[in-house]
Backbone atoms as SQL, in Angstrom:
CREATE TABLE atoms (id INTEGER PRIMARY KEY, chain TEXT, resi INTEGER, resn TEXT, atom TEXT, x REAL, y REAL, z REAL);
INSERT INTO atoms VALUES
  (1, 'A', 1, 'UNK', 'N', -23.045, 19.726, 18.866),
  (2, 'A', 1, 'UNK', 'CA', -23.700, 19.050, 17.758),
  (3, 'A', 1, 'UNK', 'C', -25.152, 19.478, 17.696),
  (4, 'A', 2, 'UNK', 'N', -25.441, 20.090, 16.532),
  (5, 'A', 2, 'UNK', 'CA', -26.454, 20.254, 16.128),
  (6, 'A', 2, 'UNK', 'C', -27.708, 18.732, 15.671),
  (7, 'A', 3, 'UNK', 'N', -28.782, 19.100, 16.070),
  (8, 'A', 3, 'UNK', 'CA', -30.009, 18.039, 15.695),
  (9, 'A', 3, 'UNK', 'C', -29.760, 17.497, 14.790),
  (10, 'A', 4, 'UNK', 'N', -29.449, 17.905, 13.509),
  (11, 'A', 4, 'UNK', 'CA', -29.507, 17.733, 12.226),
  (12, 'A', 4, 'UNK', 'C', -28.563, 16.556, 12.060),
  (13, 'A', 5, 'UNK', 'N', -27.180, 16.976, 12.591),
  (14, 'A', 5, 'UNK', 'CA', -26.230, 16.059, 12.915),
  (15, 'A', 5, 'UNK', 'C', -25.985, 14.779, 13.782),
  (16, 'A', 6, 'UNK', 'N', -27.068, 14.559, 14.709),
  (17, 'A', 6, 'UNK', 'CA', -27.403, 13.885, 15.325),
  (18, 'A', 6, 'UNK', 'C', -28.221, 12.900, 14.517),
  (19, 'A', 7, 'UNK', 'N', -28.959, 13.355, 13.884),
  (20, 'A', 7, 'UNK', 'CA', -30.176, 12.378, 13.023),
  (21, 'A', 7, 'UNK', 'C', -29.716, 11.910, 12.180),
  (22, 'A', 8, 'UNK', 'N', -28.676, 12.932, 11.121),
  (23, 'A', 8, 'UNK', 'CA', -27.851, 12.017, 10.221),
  (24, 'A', 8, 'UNK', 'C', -26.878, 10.894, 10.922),
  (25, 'A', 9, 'UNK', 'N', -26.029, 11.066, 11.818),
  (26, 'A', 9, 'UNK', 'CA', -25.461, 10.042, 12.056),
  (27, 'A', 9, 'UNK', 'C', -26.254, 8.524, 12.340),
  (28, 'A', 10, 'UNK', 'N', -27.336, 9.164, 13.109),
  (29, 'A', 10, 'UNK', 'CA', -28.054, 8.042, 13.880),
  (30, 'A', 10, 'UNK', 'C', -28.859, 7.230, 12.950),
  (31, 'A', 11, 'UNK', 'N', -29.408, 7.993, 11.761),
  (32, 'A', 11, 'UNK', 'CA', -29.592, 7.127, 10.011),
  (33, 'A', 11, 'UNK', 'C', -28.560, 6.125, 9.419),
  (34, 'A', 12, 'UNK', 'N', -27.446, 6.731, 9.665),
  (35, 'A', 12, 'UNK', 'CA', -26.564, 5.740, 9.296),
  (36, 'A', 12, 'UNK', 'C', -26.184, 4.594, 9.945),
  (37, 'A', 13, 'UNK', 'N', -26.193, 4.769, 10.963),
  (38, 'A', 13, 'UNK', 'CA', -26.032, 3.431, 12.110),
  (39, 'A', 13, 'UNK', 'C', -27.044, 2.834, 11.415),
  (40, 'A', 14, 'UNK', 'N', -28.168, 2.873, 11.303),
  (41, 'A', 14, 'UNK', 'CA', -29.454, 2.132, 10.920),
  (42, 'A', 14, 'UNK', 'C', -29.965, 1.259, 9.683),
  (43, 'A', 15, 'UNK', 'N', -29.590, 2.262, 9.486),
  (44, 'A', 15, 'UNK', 'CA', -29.439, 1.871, 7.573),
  (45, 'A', 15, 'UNK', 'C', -28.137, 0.933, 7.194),
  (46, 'A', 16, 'UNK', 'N', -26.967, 1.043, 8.086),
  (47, 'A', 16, 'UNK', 'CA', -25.694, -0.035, 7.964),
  (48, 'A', 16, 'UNK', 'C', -26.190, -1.068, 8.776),
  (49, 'A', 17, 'UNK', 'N', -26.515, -0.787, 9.714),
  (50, 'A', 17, 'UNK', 'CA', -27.130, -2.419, 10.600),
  (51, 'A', 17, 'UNK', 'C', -28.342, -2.932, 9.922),
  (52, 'A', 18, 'UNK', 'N', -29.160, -2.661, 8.963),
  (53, 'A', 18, 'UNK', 'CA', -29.926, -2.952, 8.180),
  (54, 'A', 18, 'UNK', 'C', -29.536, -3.915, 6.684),
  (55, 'A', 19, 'UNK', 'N', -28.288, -3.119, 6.441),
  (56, 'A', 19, 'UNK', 'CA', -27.689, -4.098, 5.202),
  (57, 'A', 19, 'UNK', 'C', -26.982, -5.051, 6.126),
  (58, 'A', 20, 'UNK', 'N', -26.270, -4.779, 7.138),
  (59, 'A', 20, 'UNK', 'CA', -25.511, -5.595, 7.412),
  (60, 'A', 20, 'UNK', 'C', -26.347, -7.400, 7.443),
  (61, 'A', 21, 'UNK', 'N', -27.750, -7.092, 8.259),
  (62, 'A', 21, 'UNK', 'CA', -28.417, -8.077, 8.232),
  (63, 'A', 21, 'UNK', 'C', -29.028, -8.872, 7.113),
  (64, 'A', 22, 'UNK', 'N', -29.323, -7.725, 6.157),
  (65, 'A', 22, 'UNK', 'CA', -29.649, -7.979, 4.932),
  (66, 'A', 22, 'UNK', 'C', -28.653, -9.315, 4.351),
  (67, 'A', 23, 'UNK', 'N', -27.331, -8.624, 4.332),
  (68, 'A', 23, 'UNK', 'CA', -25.832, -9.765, 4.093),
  (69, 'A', 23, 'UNK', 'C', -26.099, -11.070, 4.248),
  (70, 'A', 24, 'UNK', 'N', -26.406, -10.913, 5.833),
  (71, 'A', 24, 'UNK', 'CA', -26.112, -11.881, 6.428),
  (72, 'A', 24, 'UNK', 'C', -27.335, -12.955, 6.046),
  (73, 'A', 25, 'UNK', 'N', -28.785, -12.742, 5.758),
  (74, 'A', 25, 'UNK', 'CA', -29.514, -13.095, 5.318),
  (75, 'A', 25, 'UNK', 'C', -29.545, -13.357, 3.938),
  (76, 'A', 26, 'UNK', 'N', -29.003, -12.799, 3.231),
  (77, 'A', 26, 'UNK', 'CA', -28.632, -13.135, 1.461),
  (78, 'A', 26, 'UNK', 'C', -27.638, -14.535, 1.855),
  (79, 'A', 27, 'UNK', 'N', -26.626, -14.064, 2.550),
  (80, 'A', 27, 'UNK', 'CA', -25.776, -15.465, 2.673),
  (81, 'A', 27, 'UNK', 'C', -26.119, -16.631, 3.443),
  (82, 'A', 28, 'UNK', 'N', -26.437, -16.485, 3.880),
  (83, 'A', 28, 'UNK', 'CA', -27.392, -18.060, 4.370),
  (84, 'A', 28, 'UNK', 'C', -28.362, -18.602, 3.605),
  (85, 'A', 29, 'UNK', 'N', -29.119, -17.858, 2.784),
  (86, 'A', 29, 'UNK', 'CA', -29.837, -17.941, 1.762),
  (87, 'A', 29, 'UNK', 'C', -29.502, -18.831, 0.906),
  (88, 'A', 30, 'UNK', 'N', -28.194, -18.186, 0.217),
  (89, 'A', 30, 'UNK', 'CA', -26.970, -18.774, -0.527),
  (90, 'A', 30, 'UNK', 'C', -26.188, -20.411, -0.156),
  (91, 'A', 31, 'UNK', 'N', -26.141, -20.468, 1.139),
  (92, 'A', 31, 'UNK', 'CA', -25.443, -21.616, 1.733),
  (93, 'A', 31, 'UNK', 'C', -26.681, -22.440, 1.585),
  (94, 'A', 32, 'UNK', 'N', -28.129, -22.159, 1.293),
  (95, 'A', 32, 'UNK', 'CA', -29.266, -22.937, 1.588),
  (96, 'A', 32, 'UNK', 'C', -29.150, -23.663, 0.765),
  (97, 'A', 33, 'UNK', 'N', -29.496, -22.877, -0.732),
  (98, 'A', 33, 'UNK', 'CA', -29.703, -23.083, -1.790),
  (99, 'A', 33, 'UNK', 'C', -28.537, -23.779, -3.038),
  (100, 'A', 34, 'UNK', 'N', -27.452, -23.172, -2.241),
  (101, 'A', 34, 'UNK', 'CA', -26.489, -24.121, -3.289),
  (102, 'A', 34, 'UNK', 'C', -26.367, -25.462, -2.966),
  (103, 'A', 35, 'UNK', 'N', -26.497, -26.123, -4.145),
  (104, 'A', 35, 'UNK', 'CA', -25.771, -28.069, -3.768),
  (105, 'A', 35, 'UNK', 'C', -24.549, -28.470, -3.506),
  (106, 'A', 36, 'UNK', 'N', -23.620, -27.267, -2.658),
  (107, 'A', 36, 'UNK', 'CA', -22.439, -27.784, -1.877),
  (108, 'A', 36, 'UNK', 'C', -22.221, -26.788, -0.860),
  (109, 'A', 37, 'UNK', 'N', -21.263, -27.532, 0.006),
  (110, 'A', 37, 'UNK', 'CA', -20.786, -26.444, 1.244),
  (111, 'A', 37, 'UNK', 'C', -19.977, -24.964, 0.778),
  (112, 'A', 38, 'UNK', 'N', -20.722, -24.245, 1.032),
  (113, 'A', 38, 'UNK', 'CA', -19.962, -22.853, 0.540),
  (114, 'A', 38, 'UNK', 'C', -18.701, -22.458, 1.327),
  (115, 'A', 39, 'UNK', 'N', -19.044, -22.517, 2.556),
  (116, 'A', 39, 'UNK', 'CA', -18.054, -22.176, 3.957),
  (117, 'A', 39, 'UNK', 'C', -16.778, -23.107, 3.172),
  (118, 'A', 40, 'UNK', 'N', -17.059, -24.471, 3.037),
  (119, 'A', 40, 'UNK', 'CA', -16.015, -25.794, 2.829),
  (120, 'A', 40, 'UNK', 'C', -14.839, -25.432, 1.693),
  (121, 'A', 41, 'UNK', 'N', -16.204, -24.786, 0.497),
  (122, 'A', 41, 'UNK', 'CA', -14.985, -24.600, -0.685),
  (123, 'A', 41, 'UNK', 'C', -14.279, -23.319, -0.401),
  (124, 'A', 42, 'UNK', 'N', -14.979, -22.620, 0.000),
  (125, 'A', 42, 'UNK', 'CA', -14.359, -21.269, 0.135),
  (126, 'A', 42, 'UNK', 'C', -12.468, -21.593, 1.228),
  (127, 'A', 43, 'UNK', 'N', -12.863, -22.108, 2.352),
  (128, 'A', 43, 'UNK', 'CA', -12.116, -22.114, 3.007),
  (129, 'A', 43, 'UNK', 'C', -10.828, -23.199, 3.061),
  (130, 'A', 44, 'UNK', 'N', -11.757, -24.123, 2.764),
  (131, 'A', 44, 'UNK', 'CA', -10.806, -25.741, 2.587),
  (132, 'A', 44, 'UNK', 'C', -10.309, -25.918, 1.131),
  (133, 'A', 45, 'UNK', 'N', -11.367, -25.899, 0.389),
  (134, 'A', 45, 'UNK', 'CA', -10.335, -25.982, -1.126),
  (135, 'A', 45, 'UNK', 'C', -10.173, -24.737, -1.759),
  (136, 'A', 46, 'UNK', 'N', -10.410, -23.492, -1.614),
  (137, 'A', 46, 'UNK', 'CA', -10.272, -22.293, -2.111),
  (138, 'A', 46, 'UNK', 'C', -10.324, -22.166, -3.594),
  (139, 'A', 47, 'UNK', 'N', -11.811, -22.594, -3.455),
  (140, 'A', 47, 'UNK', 'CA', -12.307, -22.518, -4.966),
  (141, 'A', 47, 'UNK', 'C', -12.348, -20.917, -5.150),
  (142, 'A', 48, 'UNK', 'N', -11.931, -20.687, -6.072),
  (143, 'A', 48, 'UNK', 'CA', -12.149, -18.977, -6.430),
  (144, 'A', 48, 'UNK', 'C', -13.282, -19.107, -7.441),
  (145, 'A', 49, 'UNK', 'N', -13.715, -19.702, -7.939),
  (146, 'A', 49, 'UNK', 'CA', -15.233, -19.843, -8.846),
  (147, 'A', 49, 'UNK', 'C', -16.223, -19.441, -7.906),
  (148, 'A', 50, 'UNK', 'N', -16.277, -20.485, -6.875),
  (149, 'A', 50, 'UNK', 'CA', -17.041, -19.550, -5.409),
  (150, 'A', 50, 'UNK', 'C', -17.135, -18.559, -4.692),
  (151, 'A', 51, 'UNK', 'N', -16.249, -18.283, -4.922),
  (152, 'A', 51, 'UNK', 'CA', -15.897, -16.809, -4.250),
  (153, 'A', 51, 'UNK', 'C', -16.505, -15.720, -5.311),
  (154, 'A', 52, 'UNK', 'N', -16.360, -15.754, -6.314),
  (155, 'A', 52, 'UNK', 'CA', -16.756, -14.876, -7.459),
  (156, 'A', 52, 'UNK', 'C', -18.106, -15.097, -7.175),
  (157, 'A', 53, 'UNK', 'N', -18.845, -16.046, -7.216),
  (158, 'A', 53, 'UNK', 'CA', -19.944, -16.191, -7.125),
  (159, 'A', 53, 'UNK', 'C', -20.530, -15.380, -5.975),
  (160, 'A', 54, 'UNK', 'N', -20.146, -15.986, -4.942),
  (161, 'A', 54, 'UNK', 'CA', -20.665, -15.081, -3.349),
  (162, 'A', 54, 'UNK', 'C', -20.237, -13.589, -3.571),
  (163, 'A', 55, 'UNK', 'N', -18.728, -13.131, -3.965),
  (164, 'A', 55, 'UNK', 'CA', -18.590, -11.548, -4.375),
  (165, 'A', 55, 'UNK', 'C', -19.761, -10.929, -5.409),
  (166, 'A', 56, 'UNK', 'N', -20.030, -11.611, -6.145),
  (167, 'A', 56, 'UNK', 'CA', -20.807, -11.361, -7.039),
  (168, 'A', 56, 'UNK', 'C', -22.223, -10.901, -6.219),
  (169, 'A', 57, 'UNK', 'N', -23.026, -11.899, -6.044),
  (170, 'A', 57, 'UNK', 'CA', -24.301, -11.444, -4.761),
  (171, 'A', 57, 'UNK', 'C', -24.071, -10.714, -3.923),
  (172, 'A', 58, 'UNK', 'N', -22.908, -10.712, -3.363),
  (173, 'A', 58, 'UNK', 'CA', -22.797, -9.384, -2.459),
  (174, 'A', 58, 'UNK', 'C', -22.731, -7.892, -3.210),
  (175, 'A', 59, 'UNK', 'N', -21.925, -7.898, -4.428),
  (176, 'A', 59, 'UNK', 'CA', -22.153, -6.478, -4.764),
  (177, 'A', 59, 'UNK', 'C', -23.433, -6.159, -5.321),
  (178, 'A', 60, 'UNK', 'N', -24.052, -6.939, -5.970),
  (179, 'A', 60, 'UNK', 'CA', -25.391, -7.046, -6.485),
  (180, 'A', 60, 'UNK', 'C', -26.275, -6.402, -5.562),
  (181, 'A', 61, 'UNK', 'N', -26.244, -7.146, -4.249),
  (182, 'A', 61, 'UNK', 'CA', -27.347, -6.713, -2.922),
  (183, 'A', 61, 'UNK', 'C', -26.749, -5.318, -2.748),
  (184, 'A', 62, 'UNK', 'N', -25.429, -5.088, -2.369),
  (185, 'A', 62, 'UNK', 'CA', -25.034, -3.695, -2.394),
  (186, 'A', 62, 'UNK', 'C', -25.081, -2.491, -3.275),
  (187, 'A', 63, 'UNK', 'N', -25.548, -3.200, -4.580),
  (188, 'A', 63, 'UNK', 'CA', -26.409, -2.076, -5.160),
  (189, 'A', 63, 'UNK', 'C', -27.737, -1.291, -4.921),
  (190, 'A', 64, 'UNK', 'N', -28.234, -2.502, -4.943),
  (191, 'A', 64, 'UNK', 'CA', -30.107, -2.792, -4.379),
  (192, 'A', 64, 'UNK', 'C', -30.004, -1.891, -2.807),
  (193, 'A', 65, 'UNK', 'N', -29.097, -2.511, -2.336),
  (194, 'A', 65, 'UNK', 'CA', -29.311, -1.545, -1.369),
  (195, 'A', 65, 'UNK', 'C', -29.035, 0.004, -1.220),
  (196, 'A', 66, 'UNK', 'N', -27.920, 0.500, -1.745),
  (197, 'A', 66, 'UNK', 'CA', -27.538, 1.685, -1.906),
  (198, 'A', 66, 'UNK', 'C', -28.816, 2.655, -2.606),
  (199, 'A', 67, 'UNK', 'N', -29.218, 1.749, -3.673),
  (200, 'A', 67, 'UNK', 'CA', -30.454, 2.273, -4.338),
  (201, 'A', 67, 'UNK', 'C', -31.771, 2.647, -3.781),
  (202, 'A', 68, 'UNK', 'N', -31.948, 2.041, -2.692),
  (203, 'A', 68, 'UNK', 'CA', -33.026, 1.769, -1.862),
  (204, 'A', 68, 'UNK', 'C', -32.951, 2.464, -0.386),
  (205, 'A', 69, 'UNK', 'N', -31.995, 3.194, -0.145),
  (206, 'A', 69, 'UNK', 'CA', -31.620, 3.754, 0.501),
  (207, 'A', 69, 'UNK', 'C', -31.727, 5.405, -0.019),
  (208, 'A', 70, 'UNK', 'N', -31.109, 5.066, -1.061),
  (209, 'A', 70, 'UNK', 'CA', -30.707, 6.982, -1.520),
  (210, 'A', 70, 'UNK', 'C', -31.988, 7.314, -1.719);
């Protein structure tokens, strides 16, 4: 393995453990700010309105990020 190849991989580790946290920080964010249990509906009553919602912010951030990256 060439340098080159080394640095690219090792960018990517970085840049994925970077959104990953990002996620994880958008979604707690999310659980802050909404006026009900997100975890609750999602899991216990399987609201799919919620889910759209949280899918929704997630691809959103996964734009922002992809963008911000490239």
């Amino acid at each position: 393995m060439d340098y080159l190849n080394v640095k690219s991989i090792l960018g990517s580790i970085v840049y994925s453990a970077i959104g990953v946290v990002i996620f994880l920080v958008a979604y707690k964010l999310l659980e802050r700010f909404l006026p009900f249990n997100v975890d609750k509906e999602l899991a216990e009553d399987q609201n799919t309105a919620v889910g759209l919602v949280v899918g929704s912010v997630m691809i959103g951030l996964a734009i922002i990020i992809a963008a911000a990256i490239h």
